[in-house]
C-alpha positions in Angstrom: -146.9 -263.0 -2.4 -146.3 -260.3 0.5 -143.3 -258.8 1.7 -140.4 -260.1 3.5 -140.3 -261.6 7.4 -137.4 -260.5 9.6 -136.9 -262.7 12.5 -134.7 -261.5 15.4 -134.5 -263.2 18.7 -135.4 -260.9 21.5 -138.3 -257.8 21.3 -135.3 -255.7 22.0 -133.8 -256.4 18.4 -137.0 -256.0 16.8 -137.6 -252.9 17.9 -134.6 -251.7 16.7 -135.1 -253.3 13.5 -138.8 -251.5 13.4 -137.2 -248.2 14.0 -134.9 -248.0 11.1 -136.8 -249.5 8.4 -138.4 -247.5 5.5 -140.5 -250.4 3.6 -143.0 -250.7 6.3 -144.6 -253.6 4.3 -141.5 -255.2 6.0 -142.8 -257.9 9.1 -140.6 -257.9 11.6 -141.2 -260.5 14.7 -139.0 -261.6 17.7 -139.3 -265.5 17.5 -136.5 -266.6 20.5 -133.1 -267.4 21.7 -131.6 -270.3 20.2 -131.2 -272.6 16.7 -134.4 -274.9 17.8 -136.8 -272.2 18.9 -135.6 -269.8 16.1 -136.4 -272.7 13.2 -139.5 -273.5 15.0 -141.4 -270.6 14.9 -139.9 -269.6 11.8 -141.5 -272.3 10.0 -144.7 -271.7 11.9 -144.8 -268.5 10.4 -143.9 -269.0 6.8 -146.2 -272.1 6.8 -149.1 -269.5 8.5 -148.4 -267.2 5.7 -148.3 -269.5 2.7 -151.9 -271.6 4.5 -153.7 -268.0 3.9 -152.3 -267.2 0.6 -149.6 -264.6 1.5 -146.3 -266.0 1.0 -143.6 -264.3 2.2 -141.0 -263.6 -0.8 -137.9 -264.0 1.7 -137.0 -264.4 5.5 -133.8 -262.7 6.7 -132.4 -263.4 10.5 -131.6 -260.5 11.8 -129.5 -259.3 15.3 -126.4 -258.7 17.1 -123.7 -261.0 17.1 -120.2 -261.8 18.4 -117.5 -261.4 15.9 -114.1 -262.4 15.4 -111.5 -260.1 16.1 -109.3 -258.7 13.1 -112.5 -259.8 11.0 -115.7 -258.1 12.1 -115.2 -255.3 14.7 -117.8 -254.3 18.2 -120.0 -251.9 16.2 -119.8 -253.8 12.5 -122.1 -255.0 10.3 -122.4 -258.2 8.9 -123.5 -260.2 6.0 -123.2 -263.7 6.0 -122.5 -265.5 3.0 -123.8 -268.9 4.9 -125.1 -270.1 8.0 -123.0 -273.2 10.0 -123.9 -275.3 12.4 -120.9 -274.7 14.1 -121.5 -277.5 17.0 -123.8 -279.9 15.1 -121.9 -282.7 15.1 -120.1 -285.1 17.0 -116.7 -285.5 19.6 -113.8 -288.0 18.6 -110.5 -288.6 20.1 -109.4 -286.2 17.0 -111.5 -283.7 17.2 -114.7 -282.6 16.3 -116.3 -283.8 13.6 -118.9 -281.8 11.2 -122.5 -283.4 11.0 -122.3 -283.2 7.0 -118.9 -285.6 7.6 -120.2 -288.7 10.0 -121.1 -290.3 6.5 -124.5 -290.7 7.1 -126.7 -290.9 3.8 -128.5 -287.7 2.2 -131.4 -288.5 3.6 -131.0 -288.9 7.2 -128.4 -285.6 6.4 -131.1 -283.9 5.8 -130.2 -280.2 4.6 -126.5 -280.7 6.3 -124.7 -278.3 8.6 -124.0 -275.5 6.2 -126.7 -273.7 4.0 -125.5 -270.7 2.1 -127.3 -267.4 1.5 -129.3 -266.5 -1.6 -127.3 -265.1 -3.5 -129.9 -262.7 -5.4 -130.7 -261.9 -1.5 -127.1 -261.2 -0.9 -126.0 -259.0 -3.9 -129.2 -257.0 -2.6 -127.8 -256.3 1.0 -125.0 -256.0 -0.1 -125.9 -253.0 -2.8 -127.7 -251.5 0.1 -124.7 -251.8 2.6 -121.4 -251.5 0.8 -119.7 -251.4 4.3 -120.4 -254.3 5.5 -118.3 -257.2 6.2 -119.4 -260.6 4.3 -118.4 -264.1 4.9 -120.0 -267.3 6.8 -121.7 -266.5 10.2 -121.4 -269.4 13.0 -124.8 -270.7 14.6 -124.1 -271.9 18.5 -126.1 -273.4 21.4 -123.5 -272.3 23.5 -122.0 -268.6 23.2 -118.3 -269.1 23.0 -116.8 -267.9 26.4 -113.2 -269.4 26.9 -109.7 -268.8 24.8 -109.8 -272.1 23.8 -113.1 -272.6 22.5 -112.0 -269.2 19.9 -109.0 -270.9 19.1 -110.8 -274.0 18.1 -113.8 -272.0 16.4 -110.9 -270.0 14.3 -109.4 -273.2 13.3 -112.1 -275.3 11.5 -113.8 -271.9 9.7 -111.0 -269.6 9.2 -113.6 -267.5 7.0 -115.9 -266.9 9.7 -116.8 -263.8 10.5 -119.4 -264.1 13.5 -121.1 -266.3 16.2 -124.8 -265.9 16.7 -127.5 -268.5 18.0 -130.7 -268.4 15.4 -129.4 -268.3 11.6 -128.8 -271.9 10.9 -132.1 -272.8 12.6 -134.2 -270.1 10.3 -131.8 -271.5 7.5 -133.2 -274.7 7.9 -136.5 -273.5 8.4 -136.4 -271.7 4.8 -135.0 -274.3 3.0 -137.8 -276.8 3.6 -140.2 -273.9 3.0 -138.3 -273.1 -0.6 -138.4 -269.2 0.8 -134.7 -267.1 0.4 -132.8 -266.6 3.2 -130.2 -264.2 4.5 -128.5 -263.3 7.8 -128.2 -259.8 9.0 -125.7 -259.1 11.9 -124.2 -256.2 14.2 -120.8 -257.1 16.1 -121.9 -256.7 20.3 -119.2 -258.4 21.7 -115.7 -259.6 20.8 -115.7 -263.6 20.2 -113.1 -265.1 23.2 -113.2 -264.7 27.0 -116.4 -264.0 28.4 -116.7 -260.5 29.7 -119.7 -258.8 29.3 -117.9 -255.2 30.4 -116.7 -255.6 26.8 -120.2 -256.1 25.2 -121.9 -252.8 23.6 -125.1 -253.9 23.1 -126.5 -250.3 22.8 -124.1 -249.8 20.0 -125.1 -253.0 18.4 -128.9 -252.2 18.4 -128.1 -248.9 16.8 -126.1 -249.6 14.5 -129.1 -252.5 13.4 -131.2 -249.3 13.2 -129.0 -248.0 10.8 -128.8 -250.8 8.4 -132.7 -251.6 8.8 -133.4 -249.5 5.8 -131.7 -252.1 3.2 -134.5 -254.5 4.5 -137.0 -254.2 1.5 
């Protein structure tokens, strides 16, 4: 069995990854922008890897993120406790209703729209970054931009901590793989209004830099 994969979604996220870690046994590979892309290469990769005898022992996602406000701050770093398919689902006159709720049977469900961290992975990260925040990290196709959107995010997970675009879809892709699986964030942006003025993506990177060392 080899090391651990890190997937981020852009080079630029990687590299700060790369330039912070101290287990350089550690592989560390942009795979895309989004819950599809993310899962499919993912799986590429851990399938590659088990195919020539080198299982990876665990895959964390790894990147900047939105985060809530009161919850997890521009600058933060986060730990989720779960991944959600935040808009994996369907519309009703109601509301919106969670894929693992439209009653289908377990095995159309699939995995369902909420997998939770390893927990041995977890209590690892965590030992390594007492500061960081911890609770469930949203996956989105579509980066919340509008009050109202917030609003309805902070209502159906009121423990959510951040929005991101590739942890469910890595999630998934380590579940059917039987690998552990863990989701690394830094806060860019508040969640709410789009504004990218207000995004500190710089700050992000580096503080990923600085938590890089607790992947190992």
């Amino acid at each position: 069995m080899t090391g651990l994969l890190v997937v981020t979604a852009v080079p630029a996220e990687a590299d700060a990854v790369r330039a912070g870690l101290t287990d350089h046994t550690v592989t560390v590979t942009p795979v895309g922008v989004g819950p599809a892309v993310a899962g499919a290469a993912t799986a590429r990769l851990l399938a590659l890897a088990e195919a020539a005898g080198r299982p990876y022992r665990a895959v964390i996602s790894a990147g900047v993120a939105g985060g809530f406000t009161g919850r997890a701050e521009v600058g933060d770093t986060v730990l989720g406790t779960a991944s959600i398919a935040a808009d994996l689902g369907a519309e009703s006159p109601d509301g919106f209703i969670p894929v693992d709720e439209l009653g289908m049977p377990p095995a159309m469900l699939g995995v369902g729209g909420v997998l939770p961290t390893d927990a041995s992975l977890l209590a690892a990260l965590r030992a390594a970054l007492p500061a960081a925040t911890t609770g469930p990290v949203l996956t989105v196709s579509t980066v919340t931009g509008t009050e109202a959107s917030t609003d309805e995010l902070r209502r159906r997970h009121p423990e959510a901590v951040a929005e991101a675009m590739e942890g469910y879809g890595v999630a998934v892709a380590a579940a059917q793989a039987g690998v552990p699986f863990a989701e690394l964030r830094t806060i860019s942006n508040p969640i709410g209004p789009r504004d990218r003025d207000a995004w500190r993506l710089r700050e992000a990177l580096a503080a990923l830099t600085t938590a890089a060392p607790a992947l190992r």
